[in-house]
Every structure is written in C-alpha cells, then in structure tokens.
Short mmCIF file of the C-alpha atoms (twelve columns), coordinates in Angstrom:
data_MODEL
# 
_entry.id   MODEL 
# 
loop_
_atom_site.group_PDB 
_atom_site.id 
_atom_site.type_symbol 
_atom_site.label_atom_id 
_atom_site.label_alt_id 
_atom_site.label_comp_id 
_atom_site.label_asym_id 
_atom_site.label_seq_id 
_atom_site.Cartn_x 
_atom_site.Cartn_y 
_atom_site.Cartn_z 
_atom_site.pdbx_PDB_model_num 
ATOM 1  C CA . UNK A 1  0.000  0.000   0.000   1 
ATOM 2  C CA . UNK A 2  2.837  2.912   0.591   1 
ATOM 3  C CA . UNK A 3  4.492  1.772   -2.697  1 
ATOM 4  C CA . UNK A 4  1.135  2.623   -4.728  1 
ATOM 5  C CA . UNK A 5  0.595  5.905   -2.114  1 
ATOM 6  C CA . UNK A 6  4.497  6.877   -2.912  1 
ATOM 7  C CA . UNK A 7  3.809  6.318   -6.654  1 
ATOM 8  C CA . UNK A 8  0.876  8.588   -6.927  1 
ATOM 9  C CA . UNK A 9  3.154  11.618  -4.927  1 
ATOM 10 C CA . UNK A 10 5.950  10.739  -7.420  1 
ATOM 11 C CA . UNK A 11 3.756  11.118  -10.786 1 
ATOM 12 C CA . UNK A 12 2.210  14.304  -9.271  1 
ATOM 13 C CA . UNK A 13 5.020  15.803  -8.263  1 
ATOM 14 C CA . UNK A 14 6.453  14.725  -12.154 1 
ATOM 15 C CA . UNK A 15 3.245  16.802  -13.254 1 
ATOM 16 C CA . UNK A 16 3.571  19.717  -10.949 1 
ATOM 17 C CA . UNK A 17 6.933  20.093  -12.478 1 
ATOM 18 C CA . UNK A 18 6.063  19.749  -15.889 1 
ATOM 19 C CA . UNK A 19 3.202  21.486  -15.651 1 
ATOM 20 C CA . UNK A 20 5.947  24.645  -14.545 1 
ATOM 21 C CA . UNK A 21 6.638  25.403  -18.148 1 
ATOM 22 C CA . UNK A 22 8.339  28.823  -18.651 1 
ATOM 23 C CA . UNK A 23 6.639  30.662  -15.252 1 
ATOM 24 C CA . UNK A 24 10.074 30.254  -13.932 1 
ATOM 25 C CA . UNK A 25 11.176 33.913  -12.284 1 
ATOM 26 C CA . UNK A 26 14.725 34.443  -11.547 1 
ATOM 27 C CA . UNK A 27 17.469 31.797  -11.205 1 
ATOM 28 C CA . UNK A 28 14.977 28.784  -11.312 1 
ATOM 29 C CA . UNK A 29 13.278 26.742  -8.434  1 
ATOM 30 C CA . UNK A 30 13.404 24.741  -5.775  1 
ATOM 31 C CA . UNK A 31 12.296 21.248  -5.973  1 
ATOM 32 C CA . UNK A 32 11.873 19.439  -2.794  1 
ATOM 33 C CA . UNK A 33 10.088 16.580  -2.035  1 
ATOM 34 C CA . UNK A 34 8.098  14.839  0.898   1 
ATOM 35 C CA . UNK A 35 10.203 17.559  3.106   1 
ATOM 36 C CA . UNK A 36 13.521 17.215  1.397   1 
ATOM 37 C CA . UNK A 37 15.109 19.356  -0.748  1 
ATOM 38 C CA . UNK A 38 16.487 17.770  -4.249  1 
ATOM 39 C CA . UNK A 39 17.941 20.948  -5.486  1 
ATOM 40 C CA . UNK A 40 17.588 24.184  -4.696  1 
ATOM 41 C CA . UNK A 41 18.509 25.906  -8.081  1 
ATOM 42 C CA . UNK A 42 16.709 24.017  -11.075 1 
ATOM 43 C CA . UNK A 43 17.232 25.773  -14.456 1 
ATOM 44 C CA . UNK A 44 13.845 26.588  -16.251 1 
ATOM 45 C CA . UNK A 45 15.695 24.112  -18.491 1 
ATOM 46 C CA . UNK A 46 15.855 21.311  -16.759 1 
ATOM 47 C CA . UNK A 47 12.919 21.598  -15.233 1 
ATOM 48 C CA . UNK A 48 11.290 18.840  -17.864 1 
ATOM 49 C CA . UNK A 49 14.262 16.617  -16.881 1 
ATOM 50 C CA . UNK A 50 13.728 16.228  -13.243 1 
ATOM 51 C CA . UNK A 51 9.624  15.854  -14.416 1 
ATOM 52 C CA . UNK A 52 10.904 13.014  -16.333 1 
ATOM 53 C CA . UNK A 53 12.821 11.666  -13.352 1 
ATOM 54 C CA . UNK A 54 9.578  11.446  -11.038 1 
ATOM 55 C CA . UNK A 55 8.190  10.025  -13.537 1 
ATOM 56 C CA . UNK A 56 10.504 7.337   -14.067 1 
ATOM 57 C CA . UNK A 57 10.434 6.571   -10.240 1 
ATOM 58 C CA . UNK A 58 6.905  6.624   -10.398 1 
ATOM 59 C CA . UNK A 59 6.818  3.890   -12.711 1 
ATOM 60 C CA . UNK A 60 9.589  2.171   -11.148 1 
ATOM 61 C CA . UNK A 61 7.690  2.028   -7.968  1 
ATOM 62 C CA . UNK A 62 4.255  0.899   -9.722  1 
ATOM 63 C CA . UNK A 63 5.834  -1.654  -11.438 1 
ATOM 64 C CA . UNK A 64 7.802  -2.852  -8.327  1 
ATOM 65 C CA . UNK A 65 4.329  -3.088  -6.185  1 
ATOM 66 C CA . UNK A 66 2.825  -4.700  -8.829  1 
ATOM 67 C CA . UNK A 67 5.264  -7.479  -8.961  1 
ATOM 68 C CA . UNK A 68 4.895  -7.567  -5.383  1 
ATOM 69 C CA . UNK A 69 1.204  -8.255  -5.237  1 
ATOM 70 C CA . UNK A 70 1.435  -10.873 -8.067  1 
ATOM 71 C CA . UNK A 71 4.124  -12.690 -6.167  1 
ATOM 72 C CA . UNK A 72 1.977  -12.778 -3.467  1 
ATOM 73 C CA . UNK A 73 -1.371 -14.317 -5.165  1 
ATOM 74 C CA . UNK A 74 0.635  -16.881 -6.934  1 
ATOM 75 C CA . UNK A 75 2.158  -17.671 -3.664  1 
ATOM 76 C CA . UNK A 76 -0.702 -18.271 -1.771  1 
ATOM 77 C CA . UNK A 77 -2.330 -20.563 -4.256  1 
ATOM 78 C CA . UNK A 78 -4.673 -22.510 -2.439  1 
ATOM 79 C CA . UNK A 79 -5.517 -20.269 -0.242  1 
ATOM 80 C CA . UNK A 80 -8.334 -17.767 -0.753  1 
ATOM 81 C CA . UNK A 81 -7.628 -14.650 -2.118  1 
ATOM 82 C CA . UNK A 82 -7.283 -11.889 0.653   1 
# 
C-alpha cells in the first residue's frame, strides 16, 4: 500500500513540475520533495528533466508493487484470495 501511495506523490510531483513550463522567475526553483530538498537551483531548463525523473520513479515504484502483489497471489495458491 505505501508503494502505490508513494507512486501517486511521485507522478504528481512529475506533473507539478512539468506542468511549470516557462513561469520560472529568476534563477529557477526549488524542488523538494516529501520535506527534502532535491535541489535548490533548477534551471527553467531542466525543469522537464527532473519531471521526467519522477516520472521514471513513479513507474519504477508501480511496477515494483505490482510485482509484489502478483508474487503474493501466486504464492498463496490454495488459499483464498485476501
């Protein structure tokens, strides 16, 4: 369940970012995440970069608690499903 709940803050995050475009004043942004700070200077132009890194660990994480859960089912076999 926190795999899916950190997926979903990844892939928004990823679309806050991209969703930045050029309203980028001054030296760039901050990005910070859960609490931490990734970067604290982030080029309008590489803003689309780090968007593409959420969502990379977005669907890293997806596909990771999806192979979870199947490993699970097939595992408990004859036992009913939860």
């Amino acid at each position: 369940m926190s795999l899916a709940i950190l997926t979903i803050f990844l892939v928004l995050k990823g679309l806050q970012l991209w969703s930045y475009g050029s309203d980028v004043d001054g030296s760039g942004i901050g990005v910070f995440f859960l609490g931490l700070e990734i970067n604290d200077r982030v080029l309008e132009v590489n803003i689309p970069t780090y968007a593409i890194g959420f969502f990379i660990a977005g669907l890293c994480t997806l596909l990771l608690s999806i192979t979870i859960l199947t490993r699970l089912l097939f595992k408990s076999g004859s036992r009913t499903p939860i």
